[in-house]
C-alpha positions in Angstrom: 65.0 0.3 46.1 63.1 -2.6 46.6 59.8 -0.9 46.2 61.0 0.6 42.9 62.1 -2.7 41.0 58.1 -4.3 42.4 56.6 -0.9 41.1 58.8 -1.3 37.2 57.3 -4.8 37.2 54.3 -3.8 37.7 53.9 -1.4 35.3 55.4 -3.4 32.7 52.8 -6.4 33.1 50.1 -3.8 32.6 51.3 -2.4 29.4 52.0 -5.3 28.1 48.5 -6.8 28.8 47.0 -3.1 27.5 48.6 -4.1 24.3 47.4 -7.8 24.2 43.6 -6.4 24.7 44.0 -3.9 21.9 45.6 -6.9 19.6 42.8 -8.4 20.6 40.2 -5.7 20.0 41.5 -5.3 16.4 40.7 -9.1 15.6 36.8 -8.5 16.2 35.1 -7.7 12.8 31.5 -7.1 12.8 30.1 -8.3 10.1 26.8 -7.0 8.2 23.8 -9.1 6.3 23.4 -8.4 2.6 20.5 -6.4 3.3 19.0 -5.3 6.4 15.9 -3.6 7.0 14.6 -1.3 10.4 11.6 -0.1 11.2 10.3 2.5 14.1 7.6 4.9 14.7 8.3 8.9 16.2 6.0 8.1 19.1 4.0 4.9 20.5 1.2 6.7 21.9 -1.1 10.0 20.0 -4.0 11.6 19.7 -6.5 11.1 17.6 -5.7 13.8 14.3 -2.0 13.6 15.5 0.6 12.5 13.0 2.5 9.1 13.4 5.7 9.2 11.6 6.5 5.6 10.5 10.0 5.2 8.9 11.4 2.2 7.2 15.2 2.1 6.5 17.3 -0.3 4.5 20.7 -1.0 5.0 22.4 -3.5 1.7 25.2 -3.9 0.0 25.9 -2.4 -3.2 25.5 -5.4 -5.1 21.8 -6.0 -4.1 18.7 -4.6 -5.4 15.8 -3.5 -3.4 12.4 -1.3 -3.8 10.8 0.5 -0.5 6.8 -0.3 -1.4 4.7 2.9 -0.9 1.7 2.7 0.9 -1.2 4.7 -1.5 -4.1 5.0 0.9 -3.6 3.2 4.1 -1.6 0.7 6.0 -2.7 -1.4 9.0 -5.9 0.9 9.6 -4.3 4.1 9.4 -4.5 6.6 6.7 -1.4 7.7 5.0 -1.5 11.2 4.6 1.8 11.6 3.0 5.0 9.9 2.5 8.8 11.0 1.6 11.7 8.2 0.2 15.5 9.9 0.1 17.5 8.6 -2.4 19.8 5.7 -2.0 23.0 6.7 -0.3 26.3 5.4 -1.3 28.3 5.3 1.6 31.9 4.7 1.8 31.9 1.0 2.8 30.3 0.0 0.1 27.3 0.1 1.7 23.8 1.5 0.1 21.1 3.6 2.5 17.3 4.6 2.0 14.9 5.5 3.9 11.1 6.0 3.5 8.7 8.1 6.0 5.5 8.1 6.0 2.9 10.5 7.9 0.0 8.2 9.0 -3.4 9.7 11.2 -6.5 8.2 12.2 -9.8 10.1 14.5 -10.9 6.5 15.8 -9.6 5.9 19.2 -8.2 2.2 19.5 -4.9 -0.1 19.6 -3.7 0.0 16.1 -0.4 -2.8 14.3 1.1 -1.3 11.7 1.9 -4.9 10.1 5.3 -6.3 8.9 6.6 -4.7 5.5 7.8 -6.6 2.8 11.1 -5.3 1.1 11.6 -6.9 -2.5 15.3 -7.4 -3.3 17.1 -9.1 -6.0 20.9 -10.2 -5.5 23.1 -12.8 -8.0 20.1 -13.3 -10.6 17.7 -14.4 -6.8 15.0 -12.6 -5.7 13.3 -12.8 -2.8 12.0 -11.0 0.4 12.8 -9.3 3.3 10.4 -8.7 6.0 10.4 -6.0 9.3 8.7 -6.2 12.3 5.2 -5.0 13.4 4.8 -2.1 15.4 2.0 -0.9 17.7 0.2 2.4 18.0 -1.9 3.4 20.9 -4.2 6.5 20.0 -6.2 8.1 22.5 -9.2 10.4 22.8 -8.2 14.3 23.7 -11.6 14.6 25.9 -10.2 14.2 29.4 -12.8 11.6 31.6 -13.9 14.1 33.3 -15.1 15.9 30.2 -16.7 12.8 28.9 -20.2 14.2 29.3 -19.7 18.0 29.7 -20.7 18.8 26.2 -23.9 17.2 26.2 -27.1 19.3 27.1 -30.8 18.1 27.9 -33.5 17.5 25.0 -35.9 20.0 24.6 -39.8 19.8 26.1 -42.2 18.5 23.4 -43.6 20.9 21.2 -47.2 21.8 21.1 -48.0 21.2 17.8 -51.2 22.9 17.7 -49.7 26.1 18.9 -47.2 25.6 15.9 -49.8 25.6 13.8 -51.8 28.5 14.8 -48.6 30.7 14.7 -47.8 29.0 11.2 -50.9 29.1 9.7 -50.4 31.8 7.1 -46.8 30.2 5.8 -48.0 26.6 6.1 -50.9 27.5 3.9 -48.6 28.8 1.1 -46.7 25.7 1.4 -49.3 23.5 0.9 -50.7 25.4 -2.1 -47.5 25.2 -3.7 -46.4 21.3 -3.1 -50.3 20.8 -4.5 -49.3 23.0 -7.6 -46.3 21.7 -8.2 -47.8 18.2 -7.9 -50.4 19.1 -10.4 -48.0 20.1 -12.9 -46.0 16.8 -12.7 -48.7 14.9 -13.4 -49.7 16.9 -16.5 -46.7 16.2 -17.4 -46.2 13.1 -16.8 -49.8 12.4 -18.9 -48.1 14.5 -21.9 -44.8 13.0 -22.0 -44.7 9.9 -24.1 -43.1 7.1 -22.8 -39.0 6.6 -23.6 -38.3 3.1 -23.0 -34.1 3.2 -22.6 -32.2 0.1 -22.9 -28.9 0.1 -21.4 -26.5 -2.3 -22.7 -24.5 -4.8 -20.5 -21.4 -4.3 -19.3 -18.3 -5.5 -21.7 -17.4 -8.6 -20.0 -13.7 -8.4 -18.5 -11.5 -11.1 -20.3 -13.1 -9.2 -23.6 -11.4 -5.9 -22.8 -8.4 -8.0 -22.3 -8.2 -9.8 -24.9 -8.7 -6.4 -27.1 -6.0 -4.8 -25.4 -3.5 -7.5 -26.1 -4.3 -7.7 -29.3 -3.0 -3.9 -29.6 -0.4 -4.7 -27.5 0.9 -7.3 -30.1 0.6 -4.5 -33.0 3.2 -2.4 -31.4 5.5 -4.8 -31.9 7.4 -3.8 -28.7 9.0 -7.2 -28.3 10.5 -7.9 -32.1 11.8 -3.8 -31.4 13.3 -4.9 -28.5 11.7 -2.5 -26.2 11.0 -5.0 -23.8 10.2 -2.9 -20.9 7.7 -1.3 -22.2 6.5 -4.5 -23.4 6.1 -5.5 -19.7 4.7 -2.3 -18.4 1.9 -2.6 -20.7 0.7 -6.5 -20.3 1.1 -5.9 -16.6 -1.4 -3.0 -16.8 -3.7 -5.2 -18.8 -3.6 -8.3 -16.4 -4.3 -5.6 -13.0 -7.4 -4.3 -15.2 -8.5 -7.7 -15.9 -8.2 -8.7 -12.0 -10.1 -5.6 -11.0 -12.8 -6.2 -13.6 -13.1 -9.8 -12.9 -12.2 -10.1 -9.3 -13.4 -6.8 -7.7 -9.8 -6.5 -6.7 -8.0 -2.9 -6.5 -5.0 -3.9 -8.7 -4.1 -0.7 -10.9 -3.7 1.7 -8.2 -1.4 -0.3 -5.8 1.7 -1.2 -5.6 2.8 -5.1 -6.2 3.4 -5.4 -2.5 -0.5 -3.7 -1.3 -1.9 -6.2 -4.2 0.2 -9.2 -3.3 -1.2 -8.8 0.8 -4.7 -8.2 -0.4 -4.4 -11.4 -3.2 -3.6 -13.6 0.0 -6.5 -12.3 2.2 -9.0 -12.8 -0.3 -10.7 -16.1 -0.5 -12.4 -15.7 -3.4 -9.2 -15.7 -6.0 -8.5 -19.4 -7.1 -5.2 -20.2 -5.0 -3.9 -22.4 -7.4 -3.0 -19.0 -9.7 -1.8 -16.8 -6.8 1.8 -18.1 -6.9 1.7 -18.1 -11.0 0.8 -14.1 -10.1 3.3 -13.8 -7.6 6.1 -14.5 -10.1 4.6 -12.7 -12.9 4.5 -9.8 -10.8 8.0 -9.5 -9.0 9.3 -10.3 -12.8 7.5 -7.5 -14.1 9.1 -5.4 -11.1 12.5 -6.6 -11.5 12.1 -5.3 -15.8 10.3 -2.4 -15.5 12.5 -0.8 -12.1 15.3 -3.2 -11.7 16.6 -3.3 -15.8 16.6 -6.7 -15.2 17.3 -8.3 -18.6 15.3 -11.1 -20.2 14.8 -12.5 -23.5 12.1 -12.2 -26.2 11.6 -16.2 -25.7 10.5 -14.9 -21.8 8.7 -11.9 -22.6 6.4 -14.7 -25.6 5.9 -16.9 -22.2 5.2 -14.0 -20.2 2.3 -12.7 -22.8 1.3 -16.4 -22.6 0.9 -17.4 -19.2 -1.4 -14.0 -18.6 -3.8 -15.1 -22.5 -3.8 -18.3 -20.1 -4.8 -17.4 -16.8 -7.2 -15.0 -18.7 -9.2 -18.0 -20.6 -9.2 -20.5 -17.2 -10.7 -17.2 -15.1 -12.8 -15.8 -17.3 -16.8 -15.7 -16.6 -18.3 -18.4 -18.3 -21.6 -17.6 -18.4 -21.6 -14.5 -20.3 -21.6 -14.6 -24.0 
């Protein structure tokens, strides 16, 4: 009987400290940044012509805004062969998924670092960025080092070239009788032909073009009609043009992210206007993907900031 009352006890302390843990399990929240972004590879080590799959997800709230950049040609020495972003998932927690793969090969053998992406988001009237972490790729050779030299055969003896020419003789007779012909002709004519003196005209200097196509721009009258994204989409075509022109810089064809990384590795843009582009940039961004709205009074200062950093960059020396 004894035994039976210690045993009842016993039990009765442990479910009743099995229901304090699970009282206490409940409390624990876990709680989630606005916006969260992961990176990984499929595999850390290939072959050369094998294809890495690099996938970038980002995990926000549904209250934030955020672009995936997409990398046009290649992205820490790797080429991007091609690349596939799902739509952004809703999920029931309020929660808002995408995800962006792309396939990425290379035939050099060496250590390659896919570098840190840069995730532009926008979240109570802010925007700012988000970065992930670099990640390494090893890519091999398929030769084994055994097979190293296996394919490699011996150079040929030298070749008698008198023998050559004796077994040649008829054929490199006709050869030379018609490269003498044919010279022969040229230089009659050459002698005939009168001389065309062609003059090539310079180059159109590249604030020029610009300034022509803002002038059209401001004929379209986008900005009294209130279409004010296309108002943006246009001057921010015209101020990439003018870079590339001017500055040798790839602007048109990539993204703000690939031009924003090459604009800081370049030495030869003035700094003092890379953060005036910056913010022109990630404001064109946030209009022309984002329907961010702005006034006419910001779109006038937009149009006049680029008329300005077009007149303090232009080339001075050419009329």
């Amino acid at each position: 009987m004894r035994n039976i009352i210690i045993n009842l006890i016993f039990i009765t302390l442990l479910l009743f400290q099995t229901g304090c843990l699970k009282k206490e399990s409940k409390m624990i929240k876990t709680s989630k940044q606005p916006i969260e972004v992961k990176v990984s590879i499929d595999k850390p080590s290939v072959k050369i012509g094998d294809i890495i799959r690099y996938t970038i997800e980002v995990d926000a709230a549904s209250n934030v805004w955020f672009n995936i950049p997409t990398f046009s040609e290649n992205i820490g020495g790797l080429a991007v062969y091609d690349w596939d972003k799902s739509e952004k998932e809703h999920l029931p927690n309020g929660r808002v998924i995408q995800t962006q793969t792309s396939e990425l090969e290379t035939y050099l053998v060496d250590d390659y670092e896919i570098p840190a992406t840069n995730i532009i988001y926008a979240i109570n009237g802010k925007t700012n960025y988000i970065s992930g972490t670099p990640i390494y790729v090893e890519v091999t050779s398929i030769a084994s080092t055994n097979d190293t030299f296996s394919g490699i055969r011996d150079i040929k003896g030298p070749v008698n070239i008198l023998s050559l020419i004796k077994k040649k003789s008829k054929m490199l007779m006709v050869i030379i009788g018609a490269a003498l012909l044919a010279a022969l002709i040229v230089i009659i004519l050459i002698r005939k032909r009168k001389e065309i003196i062609k003059v090539v005209a310079p180059p159109t200097p590249a604030h020029v073009i610009a300034y022509k196509a803002l002038k059209e721009l401001e004929a379209k009258h986008f900005i009294e009609n209130n279409h004010i994204k296309e108002f943006y989409y246009e001057l921010s075509n015209i101020l990439r043009h003018y870079i590339e022109d001017r500055f040798a810089l790839r602007a048109p064809e990539r993204t703000t992210e690939e031009f924003l990384m090459e604009l800081n590795n370049d030495r030869s843009f003035p700094k003092e206007y890379r953060d005036l582009l910056k913010k022109f940039m990630i404001e064109s961004d946030l209009v022309k993907f984002a329907n961010q709205t702005v006034t006419s009074e910001n779109a006038h200062n937009a149009e006049e900031r680029t008329v300005e950093f077009i007149d303090q960059t232009k080339e001075t020396d050419i009329e």
